[in-house]
N, CA, C and O atoms as CSV, one atom per row, in Angstrom:
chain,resi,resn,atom,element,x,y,z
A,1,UNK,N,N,0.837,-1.183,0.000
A,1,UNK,CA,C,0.000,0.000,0.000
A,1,UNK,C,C,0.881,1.245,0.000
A,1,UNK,O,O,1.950,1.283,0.608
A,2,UNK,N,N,0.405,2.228,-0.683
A,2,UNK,CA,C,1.319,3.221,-0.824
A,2,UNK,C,C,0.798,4.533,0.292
A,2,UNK,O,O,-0.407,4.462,0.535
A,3,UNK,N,N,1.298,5.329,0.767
A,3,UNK,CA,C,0.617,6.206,1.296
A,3,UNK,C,C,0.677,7.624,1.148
A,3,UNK,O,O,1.899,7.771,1.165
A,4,UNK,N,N,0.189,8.800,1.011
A,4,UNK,CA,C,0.165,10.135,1.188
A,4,UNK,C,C,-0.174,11.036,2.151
A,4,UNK,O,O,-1.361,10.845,2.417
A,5,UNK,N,N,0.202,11.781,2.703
A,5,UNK,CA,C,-0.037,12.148,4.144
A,5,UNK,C,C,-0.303,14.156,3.266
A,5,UNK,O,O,0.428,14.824,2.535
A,6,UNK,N,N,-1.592,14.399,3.835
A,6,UNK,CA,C,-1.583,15.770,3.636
A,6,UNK,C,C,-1.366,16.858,4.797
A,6,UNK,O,O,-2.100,16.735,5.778
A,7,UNK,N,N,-0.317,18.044,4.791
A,7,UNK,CA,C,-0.203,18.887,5.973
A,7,UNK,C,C,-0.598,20.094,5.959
A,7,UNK,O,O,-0.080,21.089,5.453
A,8,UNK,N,N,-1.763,19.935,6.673
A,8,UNK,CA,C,-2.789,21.375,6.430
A,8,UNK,C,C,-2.491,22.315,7.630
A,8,UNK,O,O,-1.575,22.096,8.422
A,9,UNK,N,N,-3.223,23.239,7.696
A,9,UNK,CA,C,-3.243,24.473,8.817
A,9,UNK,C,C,-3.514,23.753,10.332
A,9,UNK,O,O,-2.851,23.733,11.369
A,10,UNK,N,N,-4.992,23.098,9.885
A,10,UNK,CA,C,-5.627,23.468,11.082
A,10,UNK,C,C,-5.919,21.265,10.959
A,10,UNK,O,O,-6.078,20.524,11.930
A,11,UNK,N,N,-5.889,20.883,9.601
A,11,UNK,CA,C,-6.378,19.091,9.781
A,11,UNK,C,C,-8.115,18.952,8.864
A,11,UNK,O,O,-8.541,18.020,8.182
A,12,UNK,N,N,-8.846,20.430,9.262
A,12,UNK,CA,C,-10.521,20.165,8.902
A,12,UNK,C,C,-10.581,19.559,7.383
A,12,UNK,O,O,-10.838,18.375,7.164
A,13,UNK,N,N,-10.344,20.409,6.483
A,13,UNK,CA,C,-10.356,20.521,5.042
A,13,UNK,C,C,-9.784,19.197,4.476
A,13,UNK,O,O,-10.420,18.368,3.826
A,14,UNK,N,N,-8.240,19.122,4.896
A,14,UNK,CA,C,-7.569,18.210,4.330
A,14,UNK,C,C,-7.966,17.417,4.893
A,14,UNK,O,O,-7.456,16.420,4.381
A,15,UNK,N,N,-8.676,17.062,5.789
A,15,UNK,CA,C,-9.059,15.470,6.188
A,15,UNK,C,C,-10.250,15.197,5.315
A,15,UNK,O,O,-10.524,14.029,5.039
A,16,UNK,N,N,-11.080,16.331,4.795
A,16,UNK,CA,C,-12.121,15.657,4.004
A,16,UNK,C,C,-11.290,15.420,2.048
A,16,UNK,O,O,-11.474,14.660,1.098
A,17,UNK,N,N,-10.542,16.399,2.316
A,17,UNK,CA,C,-10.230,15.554,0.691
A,17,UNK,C,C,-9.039,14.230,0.783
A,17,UNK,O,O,-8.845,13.486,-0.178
A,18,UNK,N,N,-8.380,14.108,1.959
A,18,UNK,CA,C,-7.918,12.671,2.059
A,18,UNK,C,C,-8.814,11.586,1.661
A,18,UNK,O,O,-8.799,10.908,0.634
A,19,UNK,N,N,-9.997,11.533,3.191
A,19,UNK,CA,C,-10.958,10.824,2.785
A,19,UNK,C,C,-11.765,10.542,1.341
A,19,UNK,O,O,-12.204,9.460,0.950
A,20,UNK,N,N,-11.829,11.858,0.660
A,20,UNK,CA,C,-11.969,11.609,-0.678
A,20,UNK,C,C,-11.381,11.223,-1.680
A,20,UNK,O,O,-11.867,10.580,-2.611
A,21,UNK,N,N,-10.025,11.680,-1.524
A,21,UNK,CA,C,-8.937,11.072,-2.321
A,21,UNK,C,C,-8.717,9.362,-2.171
A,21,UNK,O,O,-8.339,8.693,-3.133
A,22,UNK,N,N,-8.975,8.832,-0.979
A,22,UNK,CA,C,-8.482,7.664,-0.434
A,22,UNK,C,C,-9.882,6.806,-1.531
A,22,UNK,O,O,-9.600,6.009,-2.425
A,23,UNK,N,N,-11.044,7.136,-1.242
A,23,UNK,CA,C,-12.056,6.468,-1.603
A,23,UNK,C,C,-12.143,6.266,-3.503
A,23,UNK,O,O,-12.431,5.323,-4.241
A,24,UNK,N,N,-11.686,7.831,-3.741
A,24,UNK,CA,C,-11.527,7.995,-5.553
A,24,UNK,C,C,-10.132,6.393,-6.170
A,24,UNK,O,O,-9.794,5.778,-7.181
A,25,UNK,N,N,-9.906,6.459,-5.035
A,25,UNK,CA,C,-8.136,5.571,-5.447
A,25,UNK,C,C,-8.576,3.803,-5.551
A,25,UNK,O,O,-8.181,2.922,-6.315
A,26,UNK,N,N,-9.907,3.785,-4.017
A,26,UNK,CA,C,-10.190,2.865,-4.123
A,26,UNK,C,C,-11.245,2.249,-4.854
A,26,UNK,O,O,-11.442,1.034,-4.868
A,27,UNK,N,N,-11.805,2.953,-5.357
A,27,UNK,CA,C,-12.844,3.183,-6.261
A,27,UNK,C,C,-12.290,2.419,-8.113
A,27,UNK,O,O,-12.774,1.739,-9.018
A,28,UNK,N,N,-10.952,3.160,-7.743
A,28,UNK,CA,C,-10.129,2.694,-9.173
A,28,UNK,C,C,-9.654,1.494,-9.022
A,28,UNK,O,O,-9.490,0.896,-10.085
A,29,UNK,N,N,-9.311,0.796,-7.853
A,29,UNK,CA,C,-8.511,-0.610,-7.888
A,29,UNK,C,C,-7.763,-0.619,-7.141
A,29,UNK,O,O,-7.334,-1.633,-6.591
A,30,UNK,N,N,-7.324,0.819,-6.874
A,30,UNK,CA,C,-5.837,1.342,-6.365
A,30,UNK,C,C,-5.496,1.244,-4.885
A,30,UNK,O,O,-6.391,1.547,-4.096
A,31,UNK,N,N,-4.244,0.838,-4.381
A,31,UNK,CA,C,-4.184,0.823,-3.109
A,31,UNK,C,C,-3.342,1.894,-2.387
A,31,UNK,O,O,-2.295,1.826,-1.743
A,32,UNK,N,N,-4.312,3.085,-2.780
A,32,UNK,CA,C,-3.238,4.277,-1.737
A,32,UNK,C,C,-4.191,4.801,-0.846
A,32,UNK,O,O,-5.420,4.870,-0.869
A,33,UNK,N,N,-3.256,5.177,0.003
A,33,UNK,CA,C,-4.209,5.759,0.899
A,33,UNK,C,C,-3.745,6.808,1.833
A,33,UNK,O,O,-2.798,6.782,2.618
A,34,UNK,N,N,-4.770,7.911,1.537
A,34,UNK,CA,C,-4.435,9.514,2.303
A,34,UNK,C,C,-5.059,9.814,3.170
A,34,UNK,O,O,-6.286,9.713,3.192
A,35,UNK,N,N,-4.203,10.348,4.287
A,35,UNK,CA,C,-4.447,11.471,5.352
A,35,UNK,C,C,-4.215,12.235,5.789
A,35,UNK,O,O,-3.074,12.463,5.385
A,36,UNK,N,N,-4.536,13.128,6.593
A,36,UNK,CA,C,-3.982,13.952,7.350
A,36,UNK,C,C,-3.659,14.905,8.412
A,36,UNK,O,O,-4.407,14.625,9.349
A,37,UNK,N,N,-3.002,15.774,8.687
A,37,UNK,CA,C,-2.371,15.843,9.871
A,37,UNK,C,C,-2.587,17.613,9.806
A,37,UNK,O,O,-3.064,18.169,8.816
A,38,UNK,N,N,-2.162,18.313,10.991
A,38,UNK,CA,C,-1.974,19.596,10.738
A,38,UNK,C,C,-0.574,20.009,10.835
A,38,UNK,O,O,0.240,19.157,11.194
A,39,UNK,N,N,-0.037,21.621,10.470
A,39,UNK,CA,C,1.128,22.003,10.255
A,39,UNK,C,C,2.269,21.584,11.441
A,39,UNK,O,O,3.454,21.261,11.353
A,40,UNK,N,N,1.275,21.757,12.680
A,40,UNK,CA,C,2.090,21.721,14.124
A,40,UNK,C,C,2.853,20.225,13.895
A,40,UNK,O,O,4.015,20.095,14.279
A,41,UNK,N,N,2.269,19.316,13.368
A,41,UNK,CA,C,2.311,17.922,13.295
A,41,UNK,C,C,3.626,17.450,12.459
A,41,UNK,O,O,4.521,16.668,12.782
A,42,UNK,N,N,3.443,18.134,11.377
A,42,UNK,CA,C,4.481,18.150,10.302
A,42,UNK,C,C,5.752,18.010,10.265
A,42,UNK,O,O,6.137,17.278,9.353
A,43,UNK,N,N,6.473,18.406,10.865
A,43,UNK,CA,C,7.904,17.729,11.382
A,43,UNK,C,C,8.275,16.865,11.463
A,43,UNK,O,O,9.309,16.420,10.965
A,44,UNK,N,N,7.137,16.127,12.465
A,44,UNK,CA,C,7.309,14.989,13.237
A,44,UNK,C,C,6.955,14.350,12.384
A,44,UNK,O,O,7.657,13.340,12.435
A,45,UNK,N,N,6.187,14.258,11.468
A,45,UNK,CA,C,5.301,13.121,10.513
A,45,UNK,C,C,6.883,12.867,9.077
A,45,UNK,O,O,7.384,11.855,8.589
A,46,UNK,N,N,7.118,14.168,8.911
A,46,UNK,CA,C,8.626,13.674,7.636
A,46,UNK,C,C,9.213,13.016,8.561
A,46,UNK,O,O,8.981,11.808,8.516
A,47,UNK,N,N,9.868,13.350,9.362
A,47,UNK,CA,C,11.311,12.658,10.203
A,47,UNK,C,C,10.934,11.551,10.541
A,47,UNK,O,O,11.723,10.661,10.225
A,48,UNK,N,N,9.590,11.067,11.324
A,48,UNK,CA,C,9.432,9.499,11.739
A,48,UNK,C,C,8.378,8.587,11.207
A,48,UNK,O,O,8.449,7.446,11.663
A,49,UNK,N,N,7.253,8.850,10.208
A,49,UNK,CA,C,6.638,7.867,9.579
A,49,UNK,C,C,6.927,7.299,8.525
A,49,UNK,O,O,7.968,7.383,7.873
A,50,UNK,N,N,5.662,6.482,8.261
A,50,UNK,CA,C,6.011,5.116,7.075
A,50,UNK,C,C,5.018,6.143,5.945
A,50,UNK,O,O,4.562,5.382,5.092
A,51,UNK,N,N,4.693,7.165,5.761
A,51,UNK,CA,C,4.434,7.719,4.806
A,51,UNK,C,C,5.209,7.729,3.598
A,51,UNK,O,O,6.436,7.708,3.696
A,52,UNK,N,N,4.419,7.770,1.980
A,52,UNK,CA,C,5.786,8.002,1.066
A,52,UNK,C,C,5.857,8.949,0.301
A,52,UNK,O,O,6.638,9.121,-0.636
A,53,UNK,N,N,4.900,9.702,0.744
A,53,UNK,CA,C,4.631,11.483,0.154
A,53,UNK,C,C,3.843,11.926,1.202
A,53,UNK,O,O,3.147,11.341,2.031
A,54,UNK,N,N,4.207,13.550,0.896
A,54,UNK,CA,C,4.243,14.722,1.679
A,54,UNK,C,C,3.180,15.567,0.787
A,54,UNK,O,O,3.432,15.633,-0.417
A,55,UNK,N,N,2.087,16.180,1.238
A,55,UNK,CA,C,1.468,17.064,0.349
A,55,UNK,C,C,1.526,18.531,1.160
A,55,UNK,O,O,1.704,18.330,2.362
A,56,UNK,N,N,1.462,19.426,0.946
A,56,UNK,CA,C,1.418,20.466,1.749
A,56,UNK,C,C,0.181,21.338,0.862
A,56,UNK,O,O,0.152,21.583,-0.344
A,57,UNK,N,N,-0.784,21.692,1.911
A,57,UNK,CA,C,-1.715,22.217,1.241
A,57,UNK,C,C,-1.955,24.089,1.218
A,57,UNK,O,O,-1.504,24.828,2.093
A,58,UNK,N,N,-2.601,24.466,0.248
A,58,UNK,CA,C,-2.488,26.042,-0.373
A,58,UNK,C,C,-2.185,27.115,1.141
A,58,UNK,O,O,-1.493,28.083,1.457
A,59,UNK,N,N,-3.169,26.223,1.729
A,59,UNK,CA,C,-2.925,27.235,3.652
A,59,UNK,C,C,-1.688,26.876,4.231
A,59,UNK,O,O,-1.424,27.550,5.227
A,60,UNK,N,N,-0.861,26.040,3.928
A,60,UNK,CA,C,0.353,26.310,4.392
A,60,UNK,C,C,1.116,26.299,3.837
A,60,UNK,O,O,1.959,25.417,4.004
A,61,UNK,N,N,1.290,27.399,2.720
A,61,UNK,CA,C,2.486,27.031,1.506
A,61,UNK,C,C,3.600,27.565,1.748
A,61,UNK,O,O,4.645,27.467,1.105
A,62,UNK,N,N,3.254,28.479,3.242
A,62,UNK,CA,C,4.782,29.166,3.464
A,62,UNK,C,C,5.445,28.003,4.535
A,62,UNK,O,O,6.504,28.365,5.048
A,63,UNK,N,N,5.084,27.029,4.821
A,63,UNK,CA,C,5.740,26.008,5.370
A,63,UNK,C,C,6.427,25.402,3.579
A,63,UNK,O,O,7.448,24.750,3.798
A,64,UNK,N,N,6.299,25.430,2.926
A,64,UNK,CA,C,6.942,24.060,1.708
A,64,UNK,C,C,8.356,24.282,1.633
A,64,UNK,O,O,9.098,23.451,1.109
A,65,UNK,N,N,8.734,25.259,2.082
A,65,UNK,CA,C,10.555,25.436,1.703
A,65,UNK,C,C,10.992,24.641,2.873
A,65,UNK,O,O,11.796,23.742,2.627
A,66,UNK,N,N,10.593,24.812,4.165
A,66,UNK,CA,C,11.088,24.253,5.269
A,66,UNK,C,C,11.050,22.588,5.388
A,66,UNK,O,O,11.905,21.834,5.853
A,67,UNK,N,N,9.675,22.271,4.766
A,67,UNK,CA,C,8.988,20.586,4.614
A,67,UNK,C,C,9.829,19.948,3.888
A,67,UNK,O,O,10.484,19.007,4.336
A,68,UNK,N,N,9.950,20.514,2.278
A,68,UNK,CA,C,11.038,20.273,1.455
A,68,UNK,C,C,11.967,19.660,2.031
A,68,UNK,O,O,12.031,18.445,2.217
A,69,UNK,N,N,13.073,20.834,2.477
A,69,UNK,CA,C,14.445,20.723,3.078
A,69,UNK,C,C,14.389,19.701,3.937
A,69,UNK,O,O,15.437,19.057,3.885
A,70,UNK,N,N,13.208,19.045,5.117
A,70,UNK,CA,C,13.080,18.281,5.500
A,70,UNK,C,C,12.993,16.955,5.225
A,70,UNK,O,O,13.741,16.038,5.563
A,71,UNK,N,N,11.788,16.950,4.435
A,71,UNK,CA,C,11.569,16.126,3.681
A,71,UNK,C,C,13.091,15.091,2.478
A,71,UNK,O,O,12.975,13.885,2.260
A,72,UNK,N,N,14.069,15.765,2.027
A,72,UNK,CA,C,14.965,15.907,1.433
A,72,UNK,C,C,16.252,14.908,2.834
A,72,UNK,O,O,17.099,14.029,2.675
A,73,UNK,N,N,15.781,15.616,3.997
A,73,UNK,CA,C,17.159,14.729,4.567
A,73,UNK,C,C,16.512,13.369,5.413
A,73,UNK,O,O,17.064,13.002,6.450
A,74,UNK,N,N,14.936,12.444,4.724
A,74,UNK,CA,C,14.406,11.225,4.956
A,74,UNK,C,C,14.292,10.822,3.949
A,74,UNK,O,O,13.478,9.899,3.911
A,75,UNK,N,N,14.915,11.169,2.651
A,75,UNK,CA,C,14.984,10.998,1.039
A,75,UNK,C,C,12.758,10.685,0.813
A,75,UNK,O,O,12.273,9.624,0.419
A,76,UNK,N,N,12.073,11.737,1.143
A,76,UNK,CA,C,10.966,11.456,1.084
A,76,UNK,C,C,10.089,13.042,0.376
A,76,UNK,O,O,10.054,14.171,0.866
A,77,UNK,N,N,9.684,12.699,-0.472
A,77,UNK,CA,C,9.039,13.810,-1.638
A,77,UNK,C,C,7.784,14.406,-0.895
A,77,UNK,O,O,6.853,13.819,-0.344
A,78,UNK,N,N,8.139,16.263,-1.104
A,78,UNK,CA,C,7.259,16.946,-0.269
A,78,UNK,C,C,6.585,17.402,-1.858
A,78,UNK,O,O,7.324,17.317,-2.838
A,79,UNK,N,N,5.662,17.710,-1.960
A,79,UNK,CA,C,5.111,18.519,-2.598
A,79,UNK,C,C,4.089,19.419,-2.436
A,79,UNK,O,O,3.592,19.251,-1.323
A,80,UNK,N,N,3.351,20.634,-3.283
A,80,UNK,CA,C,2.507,21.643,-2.870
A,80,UNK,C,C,1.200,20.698,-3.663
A,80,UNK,O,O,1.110,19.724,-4.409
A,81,UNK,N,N,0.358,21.610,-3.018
A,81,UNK,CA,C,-1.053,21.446,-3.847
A,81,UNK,C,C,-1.444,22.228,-4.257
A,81,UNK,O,O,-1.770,23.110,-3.463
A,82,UNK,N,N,-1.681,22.471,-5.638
A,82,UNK,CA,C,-1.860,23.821,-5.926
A,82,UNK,C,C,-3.475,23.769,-6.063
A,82,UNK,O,O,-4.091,22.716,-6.228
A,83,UNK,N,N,-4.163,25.233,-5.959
A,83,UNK,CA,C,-5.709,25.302,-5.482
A,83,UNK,C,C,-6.247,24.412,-6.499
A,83,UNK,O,O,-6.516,23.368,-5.905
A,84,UNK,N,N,-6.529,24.301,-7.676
A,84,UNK,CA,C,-7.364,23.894,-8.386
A,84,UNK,C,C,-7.681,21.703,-7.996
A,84,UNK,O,O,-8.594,20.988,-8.407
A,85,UNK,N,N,-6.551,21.366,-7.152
A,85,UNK,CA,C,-6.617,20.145,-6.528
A,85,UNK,C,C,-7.007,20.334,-5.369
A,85,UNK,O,O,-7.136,19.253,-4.795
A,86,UNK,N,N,-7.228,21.080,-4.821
A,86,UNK,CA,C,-7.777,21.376,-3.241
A,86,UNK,C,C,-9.417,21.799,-3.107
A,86,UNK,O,O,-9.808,22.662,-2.320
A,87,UNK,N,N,-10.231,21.095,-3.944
A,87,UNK,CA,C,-12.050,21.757,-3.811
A,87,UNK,C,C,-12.213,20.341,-3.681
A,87,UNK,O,O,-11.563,19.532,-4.344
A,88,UNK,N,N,-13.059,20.047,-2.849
A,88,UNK,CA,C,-13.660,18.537,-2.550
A,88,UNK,C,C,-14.762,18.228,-3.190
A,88,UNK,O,O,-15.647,17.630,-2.578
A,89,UNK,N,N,-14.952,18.632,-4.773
A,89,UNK,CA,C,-15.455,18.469,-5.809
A,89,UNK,C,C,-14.996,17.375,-6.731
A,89,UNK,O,O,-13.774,17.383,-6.881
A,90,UNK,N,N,-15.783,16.218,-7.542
A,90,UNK,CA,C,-14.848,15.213,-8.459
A,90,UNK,C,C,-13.583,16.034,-8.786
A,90,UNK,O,O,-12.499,15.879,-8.224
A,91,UNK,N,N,-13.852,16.932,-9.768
A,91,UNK,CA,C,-12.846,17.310,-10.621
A,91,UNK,C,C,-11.242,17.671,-9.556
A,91,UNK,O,O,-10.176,17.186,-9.936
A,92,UNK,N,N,-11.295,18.447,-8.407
A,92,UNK,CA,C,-10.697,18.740,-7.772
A,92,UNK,C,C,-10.266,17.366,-6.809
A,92,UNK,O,O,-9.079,17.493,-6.507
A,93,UNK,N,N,-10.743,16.322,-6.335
A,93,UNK,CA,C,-10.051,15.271,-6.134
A,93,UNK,C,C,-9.364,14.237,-7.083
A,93,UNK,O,O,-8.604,13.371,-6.648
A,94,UNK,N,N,-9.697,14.389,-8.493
A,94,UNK,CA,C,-9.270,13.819,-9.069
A,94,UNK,C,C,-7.831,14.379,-9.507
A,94,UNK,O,O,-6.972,13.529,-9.738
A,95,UNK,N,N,-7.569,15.427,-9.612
A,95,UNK,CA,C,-6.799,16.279,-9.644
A,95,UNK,C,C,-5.564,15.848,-8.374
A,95,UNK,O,O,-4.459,15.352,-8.597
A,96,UNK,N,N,-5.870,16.039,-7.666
A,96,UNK,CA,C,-4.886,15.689,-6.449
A,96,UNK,C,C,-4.709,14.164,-6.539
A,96,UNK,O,O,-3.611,13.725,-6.198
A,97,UNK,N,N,-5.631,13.321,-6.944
A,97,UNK,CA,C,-5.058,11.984,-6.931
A,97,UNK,C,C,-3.950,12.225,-8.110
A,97,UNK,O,O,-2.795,11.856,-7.896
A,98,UNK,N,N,-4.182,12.641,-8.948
A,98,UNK,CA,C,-3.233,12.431,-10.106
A,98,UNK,C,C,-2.190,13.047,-9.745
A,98,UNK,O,O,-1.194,12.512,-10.231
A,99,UNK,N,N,-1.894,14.177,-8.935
A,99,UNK,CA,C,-1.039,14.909,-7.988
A,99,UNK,C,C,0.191,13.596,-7.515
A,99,UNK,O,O,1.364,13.373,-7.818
A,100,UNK,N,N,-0.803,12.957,-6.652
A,100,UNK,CA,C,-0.080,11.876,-5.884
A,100,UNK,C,C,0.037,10.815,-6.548
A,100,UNK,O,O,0.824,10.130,-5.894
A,101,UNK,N,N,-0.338,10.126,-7.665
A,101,UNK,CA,C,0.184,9.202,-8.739
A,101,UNK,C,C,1.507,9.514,-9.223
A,101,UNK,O,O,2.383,8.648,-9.222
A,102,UNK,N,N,1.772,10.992,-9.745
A,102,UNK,CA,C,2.989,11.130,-10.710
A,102,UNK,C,C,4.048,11.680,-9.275
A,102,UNK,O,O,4.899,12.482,-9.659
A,103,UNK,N,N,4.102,11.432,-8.018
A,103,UNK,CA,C,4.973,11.466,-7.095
A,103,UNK,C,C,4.909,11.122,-5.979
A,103,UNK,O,O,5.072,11.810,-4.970
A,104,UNK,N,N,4.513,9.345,-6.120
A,104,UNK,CA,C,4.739,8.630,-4.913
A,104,UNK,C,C,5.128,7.902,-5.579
A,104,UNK,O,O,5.577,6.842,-5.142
């Protein structure tokens, strides 16, 4: 199983498009599966989990240089979400799954 971990502000938002993302994946066949955490959390989640991507979402994009650099010394891929993958609409979860397909 592959996993994606999203690092939001506050946890509300990004936990509903995990959950959506997770269900769109399983829906396809696919065995990934997303969640997530808030910014405070974030540190701790690169340096010690079995996660294999990093998403950082539009509300905390001034964390991505720091996640990155982090991310970079657990050889583990941070990336942004840019808005148009962040609406918990089909089009906008599908979007972020494909996000996390071409970098996990």
């Amino acid at each position: 199983m592959k996993k994606a971990l999203i690092i939001c502000a506050a946890g509300m938002s990004s936990s509903m498009m995990a959950s959506k993302t997770t269900q769109y994946f399983k829906e396809k066949g696919e065995d990934v599966m997303v969640d997530a955490v808030s910014a405070t959390e974030g540190d701790q989640q690169i340096k010690n989990s079995d996660f294999d991507l990093f998403l950082i979402s539009p509300q905390t994009a001034m964390f991505l240089d720091k996640f990155v650099k982090l991310g970079k010394t657990v050889n583990k891929p941070v990336v942004s979400i840019p808005f148009p993958a962040y609406v918990p609409i089909p089009s906008g979860i599908q979007k972020l799954a494909e996000l996390i397909e071409e970098n996990i």
